[in-house]
N, C-alpha and C positions, 0 to 999 in steps of 0.2 A: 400126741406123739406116740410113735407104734413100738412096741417091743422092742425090734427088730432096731429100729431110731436109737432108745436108750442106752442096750446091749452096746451098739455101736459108738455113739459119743463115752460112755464108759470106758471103755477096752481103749480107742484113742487117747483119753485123756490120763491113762495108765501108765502104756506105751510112751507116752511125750514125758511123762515126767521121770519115768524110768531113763527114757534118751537125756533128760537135761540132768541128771546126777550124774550117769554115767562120765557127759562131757564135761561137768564139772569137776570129779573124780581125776581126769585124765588131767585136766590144764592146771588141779594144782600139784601132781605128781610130775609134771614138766618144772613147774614153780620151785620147786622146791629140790632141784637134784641141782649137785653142787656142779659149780663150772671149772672149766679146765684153767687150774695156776697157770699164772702167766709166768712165775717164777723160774731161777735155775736151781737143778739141786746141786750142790756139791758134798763131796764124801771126804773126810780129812785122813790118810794114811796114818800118818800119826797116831793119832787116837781113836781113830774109826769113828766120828760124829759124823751124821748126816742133817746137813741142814740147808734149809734155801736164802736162797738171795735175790734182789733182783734182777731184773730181765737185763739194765741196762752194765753190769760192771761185768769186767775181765776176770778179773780175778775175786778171792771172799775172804775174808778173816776167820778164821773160825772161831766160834764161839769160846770154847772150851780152851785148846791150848797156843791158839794166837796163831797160827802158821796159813799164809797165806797161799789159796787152793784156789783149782783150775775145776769150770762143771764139770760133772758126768755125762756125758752124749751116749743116749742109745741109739 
């Protein structure tokens, strides 16, 4: 094998392994970013508690001083 041969399979096989962390790096920084709540938030006037609930009710109890609240829409 020529110099020229070794240099070359070297440097490739640098490069490939530098590209497989790289895209290993990126797929578990995809993995690992948190996803969008499905939740709603509501804000209690009252008391000024912020808290969520879920997707599917009208209205929310609040936590803290019981008074039942409408989401926040932005």
């Amino acid at each position: 094998m020529s110099i020229e041969g070794v240099i070359l399979f070297y440097t490739a096989l640098t490069l490939g392994g530098v590209s497989l962390l790289a895209w290993y790096s990126a797929h578990r920084a995809r993995r690992f970013t948190p996803l969008k709540s499905e939740d709603l938030i509501f804000r209690c006037p009252d008391c000024g508690a912020v808290y969520t609930d879920d997707i599917d009710v009208d209205l929310s109890r609040c936590p803290q001083c019981g008074r039942m609240n409408n989401p926040i829409s932005f």
